[in-house]
DSSP file (Angstrom, degrees, kcal/mol; ACC not computed):
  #  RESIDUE AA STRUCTURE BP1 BP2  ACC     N-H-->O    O-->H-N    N-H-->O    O-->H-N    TCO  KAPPA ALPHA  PHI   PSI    X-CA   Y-CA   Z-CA
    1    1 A X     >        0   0    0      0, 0.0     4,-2.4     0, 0.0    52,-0.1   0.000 360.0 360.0 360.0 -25.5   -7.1    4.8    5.9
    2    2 A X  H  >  +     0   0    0      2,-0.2     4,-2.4     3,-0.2     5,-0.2   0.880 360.0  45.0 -98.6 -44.7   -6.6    2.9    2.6
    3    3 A X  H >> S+     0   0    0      1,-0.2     3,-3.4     2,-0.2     4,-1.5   0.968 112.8  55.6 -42.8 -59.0   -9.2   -0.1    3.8
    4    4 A X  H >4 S+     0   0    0      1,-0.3     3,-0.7     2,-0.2     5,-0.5   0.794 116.6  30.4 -29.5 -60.1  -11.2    2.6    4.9
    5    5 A X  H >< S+     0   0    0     -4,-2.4     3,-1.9     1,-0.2    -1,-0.3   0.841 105.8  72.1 -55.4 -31.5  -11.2    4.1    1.4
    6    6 A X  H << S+     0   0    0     -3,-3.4    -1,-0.2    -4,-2.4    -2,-0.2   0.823  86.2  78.0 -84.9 -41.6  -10.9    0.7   -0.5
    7    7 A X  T << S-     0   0    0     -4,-1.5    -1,-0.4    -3,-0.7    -2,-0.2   0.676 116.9-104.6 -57.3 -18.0  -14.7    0.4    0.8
    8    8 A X  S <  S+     0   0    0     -3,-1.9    -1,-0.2    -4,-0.4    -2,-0.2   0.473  79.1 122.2 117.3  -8.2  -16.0    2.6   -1.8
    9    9 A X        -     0   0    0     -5,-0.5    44,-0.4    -4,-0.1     2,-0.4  -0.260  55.9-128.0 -72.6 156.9  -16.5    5.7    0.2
   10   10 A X        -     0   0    0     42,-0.1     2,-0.3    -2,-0.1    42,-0.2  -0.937  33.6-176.8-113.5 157.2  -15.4    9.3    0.1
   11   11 A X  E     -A   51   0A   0     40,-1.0    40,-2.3    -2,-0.4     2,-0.4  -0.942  16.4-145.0-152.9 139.7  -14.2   10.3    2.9
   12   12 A X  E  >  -A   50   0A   0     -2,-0.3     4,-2.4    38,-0.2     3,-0.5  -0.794  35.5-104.8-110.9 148.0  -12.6   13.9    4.6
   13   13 A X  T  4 S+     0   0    0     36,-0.7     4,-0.4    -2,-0.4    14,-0.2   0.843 117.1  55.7 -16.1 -50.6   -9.9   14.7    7.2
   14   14 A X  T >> S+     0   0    0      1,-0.2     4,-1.6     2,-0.2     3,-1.2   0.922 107.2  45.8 -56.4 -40.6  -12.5   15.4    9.7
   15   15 A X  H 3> S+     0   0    0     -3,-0.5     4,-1.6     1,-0.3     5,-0.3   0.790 109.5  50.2 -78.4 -27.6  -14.0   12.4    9.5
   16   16 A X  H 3< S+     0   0    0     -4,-2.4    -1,-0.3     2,-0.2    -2,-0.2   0.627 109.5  53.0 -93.6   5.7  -11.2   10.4    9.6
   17   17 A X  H <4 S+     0   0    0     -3,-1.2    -2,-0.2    -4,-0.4    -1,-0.2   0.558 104.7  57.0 -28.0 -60.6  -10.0   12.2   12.7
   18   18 A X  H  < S+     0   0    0     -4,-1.6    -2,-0.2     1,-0.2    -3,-0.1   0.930 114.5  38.7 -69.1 -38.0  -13.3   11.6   14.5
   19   19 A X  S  < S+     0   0    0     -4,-1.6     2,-0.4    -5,-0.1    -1,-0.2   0.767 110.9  66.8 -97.6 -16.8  -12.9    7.9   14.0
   20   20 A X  S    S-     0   0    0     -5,-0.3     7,-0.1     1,-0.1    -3,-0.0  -0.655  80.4-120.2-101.7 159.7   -9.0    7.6   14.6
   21   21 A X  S    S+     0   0    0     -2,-0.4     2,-0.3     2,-0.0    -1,-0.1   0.384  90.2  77.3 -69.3  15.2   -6.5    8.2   18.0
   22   22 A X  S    S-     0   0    0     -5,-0.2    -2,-0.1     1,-0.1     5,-0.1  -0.926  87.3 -73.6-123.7 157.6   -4.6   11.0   16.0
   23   23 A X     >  -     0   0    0     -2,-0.3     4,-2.4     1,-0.1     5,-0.2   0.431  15.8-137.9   1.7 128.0   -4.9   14.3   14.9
   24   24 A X  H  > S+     0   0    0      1,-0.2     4,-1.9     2,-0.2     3,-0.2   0.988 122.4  47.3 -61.6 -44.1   -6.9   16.0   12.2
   25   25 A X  H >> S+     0   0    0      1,-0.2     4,-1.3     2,-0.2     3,-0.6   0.861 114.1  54.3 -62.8 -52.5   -3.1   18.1   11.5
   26   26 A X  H 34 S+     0   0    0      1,-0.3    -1,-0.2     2,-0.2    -2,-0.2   0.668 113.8  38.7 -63.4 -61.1   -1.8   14.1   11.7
   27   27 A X  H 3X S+     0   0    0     -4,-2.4     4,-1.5   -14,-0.2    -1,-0.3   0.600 105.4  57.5 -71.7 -10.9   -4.4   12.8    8.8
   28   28 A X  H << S+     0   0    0     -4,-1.9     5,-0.3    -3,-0.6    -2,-0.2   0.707 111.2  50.9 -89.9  -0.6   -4.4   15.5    6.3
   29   29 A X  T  < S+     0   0    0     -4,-1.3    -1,-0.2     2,-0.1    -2,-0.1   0.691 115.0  43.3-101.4  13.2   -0.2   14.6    6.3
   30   30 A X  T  > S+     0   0    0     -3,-0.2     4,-1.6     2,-0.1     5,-0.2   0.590 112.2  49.3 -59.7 -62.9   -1.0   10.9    5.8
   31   31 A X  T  < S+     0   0    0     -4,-1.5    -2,-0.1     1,-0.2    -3,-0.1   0.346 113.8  46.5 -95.0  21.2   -3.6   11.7    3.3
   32   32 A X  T  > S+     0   0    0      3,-0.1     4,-1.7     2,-0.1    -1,-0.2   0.529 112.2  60.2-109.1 -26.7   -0.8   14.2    1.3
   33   33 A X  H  > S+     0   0    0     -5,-0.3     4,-1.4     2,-0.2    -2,-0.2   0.862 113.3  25.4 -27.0 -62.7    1.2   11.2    1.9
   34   34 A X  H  <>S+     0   0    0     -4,-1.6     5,-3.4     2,-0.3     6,-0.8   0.611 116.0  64.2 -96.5 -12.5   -0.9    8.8    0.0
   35   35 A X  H >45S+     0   0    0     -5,-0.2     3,-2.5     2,-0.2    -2,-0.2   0.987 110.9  44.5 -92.2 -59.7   -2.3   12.0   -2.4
   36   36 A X  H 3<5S+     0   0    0     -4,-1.7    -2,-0.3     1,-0.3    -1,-0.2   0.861 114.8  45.4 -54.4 -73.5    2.0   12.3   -3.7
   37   37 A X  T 3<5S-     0   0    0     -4,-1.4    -1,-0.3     1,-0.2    -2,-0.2   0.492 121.2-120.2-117.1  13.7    2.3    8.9   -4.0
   38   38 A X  T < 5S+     0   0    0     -3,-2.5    19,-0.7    -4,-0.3    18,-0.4   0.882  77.8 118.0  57.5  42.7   -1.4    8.6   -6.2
   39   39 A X  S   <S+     0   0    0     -5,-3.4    15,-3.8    16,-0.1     2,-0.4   0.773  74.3  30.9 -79.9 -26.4   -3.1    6.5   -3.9
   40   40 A X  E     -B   53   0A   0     -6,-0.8     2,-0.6    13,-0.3    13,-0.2  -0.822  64.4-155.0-148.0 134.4   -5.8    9.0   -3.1
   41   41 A X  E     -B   52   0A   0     11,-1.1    11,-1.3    -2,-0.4     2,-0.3  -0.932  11.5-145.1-125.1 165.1   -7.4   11.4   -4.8
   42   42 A X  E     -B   51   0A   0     -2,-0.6     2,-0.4     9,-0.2     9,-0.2  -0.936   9.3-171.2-118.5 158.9   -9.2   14.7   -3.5
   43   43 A X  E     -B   50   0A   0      7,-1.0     7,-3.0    -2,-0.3     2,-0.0  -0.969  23.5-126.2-149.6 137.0  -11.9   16.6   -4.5
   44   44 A X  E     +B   49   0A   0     -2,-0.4     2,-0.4     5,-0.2     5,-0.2  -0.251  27.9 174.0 -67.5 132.2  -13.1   20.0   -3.1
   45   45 A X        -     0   0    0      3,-6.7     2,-1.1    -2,-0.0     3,-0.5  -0.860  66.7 -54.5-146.6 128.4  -16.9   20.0   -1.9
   46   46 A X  S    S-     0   0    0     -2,-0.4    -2,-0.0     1,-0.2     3,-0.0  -0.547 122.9 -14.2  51.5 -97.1  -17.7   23.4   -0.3
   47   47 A X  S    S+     0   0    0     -2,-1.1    -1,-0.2    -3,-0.1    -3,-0.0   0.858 130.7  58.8-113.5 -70.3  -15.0   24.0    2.5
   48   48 A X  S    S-     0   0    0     -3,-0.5    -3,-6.7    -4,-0.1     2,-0.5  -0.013  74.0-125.0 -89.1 171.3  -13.8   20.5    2.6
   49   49 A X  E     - B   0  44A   0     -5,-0.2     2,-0.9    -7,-0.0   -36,-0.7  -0.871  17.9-142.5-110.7 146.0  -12.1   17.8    0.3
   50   50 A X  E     -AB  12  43A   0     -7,-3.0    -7,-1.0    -2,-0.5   -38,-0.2  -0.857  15.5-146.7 -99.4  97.2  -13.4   14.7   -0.2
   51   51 A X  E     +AB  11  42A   0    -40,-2.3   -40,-1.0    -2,-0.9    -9,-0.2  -0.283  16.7 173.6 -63.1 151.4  -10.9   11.3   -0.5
   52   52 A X  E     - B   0  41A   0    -11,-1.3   -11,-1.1   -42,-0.2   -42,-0.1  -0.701  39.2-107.0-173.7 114.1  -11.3    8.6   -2.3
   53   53 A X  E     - B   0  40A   0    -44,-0.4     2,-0.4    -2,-0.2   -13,-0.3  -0.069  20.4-158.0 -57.2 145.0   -8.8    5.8   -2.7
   54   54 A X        +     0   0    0    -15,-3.8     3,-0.2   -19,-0.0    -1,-0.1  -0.993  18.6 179.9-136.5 103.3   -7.1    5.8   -6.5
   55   55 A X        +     0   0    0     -2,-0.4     4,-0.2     1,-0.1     3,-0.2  -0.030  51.0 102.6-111.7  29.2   -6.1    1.9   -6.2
   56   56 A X  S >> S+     0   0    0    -18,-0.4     4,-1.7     1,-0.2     3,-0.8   0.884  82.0  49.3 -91.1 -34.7   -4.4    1.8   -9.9
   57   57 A X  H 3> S+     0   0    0    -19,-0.7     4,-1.4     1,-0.3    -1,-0.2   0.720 101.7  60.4 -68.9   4.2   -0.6    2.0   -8.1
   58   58 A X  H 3> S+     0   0    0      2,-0.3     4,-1.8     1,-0.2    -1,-0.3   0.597  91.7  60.9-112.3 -16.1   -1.2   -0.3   -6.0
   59   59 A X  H <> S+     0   0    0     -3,-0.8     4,-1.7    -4,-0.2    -1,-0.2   0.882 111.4  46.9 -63.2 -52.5   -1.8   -2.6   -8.8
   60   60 A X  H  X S+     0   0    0     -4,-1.7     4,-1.1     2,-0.2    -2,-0.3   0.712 105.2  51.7 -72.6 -23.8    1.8   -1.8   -9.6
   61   61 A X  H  X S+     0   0    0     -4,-1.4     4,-4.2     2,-0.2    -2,-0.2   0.942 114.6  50.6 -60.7 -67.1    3.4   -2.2   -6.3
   62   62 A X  H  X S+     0   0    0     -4,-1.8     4,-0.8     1,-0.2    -2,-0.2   0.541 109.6  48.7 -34.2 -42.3    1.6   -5.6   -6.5
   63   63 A X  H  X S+     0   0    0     -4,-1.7     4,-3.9     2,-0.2    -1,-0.2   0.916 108.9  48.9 -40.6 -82.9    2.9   -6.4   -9.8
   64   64 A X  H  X S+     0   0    0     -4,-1.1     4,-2.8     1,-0.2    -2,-0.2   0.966 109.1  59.1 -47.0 -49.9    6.6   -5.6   -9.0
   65   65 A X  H  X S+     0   0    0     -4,-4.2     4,-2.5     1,-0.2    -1,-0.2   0.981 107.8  42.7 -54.8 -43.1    6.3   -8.0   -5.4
   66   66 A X  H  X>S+     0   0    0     -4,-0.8     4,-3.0     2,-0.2     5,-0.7   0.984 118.8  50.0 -70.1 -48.4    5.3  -11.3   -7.2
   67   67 A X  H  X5S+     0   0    0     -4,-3.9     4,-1.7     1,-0.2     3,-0.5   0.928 112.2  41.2 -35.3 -58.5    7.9  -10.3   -9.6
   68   68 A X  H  X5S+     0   0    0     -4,-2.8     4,-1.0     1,-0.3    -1,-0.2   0.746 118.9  52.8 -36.6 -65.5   10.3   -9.7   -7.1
   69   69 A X  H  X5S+     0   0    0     -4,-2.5     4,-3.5     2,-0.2    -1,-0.3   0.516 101.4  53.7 -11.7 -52.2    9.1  -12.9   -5.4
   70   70 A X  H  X5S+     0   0    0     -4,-3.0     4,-2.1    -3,-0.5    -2,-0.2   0.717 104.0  53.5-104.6 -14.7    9.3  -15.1   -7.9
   71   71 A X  H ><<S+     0   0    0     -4,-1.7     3,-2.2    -5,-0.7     4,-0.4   0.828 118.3  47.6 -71.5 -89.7   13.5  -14.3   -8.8
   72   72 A X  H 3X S+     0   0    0     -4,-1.0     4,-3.9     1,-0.3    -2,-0.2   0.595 103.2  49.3 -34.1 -62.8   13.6  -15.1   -5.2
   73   73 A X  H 3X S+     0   0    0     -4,-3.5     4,-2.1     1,-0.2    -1,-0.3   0.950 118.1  52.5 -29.0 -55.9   11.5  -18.4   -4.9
   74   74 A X  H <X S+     0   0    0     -3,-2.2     4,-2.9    -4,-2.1    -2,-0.2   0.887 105.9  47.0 -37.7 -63.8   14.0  -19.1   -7.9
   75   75 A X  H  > S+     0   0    0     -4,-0.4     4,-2.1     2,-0.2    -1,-0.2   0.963 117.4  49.5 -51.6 -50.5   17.7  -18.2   -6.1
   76   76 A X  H >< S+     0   0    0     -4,-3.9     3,-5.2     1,-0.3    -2,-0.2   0.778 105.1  52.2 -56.8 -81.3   16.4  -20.3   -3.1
   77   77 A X  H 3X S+     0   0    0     -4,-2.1     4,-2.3     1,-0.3     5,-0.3   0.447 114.7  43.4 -31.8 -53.5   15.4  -23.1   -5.0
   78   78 A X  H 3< S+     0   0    0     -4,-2.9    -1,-0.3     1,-0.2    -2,-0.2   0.811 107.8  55.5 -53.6 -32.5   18.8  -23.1   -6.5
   79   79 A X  T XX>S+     0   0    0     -3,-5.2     3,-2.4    -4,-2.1     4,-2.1   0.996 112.0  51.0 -53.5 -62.8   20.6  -22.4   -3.1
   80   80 A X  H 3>5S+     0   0    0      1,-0.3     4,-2.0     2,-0.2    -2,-0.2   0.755 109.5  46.5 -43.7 -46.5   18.7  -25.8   -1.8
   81   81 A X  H 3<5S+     0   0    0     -4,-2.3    -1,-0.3     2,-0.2    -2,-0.2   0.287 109.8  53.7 -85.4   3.2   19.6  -27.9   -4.5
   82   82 A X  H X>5S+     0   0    0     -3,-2.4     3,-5.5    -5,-0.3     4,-1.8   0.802 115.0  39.6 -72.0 -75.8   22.9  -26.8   -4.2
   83   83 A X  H 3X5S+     0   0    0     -4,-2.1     4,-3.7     2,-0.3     5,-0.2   0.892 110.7  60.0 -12.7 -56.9   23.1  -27.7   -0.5
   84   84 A X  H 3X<S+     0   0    0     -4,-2.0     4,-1.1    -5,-0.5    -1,-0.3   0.779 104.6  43.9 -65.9 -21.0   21.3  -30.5   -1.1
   85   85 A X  H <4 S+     0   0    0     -3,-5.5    -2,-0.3     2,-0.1    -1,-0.3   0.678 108.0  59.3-102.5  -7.3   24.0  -31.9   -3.6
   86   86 A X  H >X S+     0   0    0     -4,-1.8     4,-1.9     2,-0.2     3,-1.9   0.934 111.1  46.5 -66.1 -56.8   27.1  -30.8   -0.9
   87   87 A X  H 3< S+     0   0    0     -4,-3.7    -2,-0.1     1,-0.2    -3,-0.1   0.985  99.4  65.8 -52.3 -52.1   25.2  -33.4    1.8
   88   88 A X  T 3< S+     0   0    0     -4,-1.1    -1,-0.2    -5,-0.2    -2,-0.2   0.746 103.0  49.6 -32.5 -29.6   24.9  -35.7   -0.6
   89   89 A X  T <4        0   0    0     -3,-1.9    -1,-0.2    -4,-0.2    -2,-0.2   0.921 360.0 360.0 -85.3 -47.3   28.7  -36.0   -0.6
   90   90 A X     <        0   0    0     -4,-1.9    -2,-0.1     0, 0.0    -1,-0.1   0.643 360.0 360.0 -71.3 360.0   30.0  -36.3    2.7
């Protein structure tokens, strides 16, 4: 759903029904899913709403992983060259 959106289209429940193996009931609790966590916004046109991916948290998720990432890369490094100086002994 989120490629789907990422492509620049708006997009509705039905439609994204018609093109997936689940449920209309299946995508609009997906796309309340993503709408709570402010990936997605909606907007009403006539009867239906119309999605359209809101890609700014994802920016933040993205953010936090390299962080996240990069303490880790760190601890290993240290673990190896710890290791590395225990072989060095025996």
């Amino acid at each position: 759903m989120v490629e789907t959106l990422a492509q620049g289209s708006t997009v509705t429940a039905s439609a994204f029904a018609a093109d997936l193996p689940i449920s209309r009931q299946a995508v609009a609790k997906h796309l309340a899913a993503l709408r709570q966590a402010g990936l997605v916004k909606g907007r009403r046109v006539g009867r239906e709403t119309r999605y359209a991916l809101h890609p700014e948290p994802l920016g933040d998720a993205a953010g936090w992983i390299a962080h996240v990432g990069a303490e880790w890369d760190e601890r290993l490094r240290d673990l190896d060259r710890l290791l590395g100086a225990d072989s060095r002994r025996d």
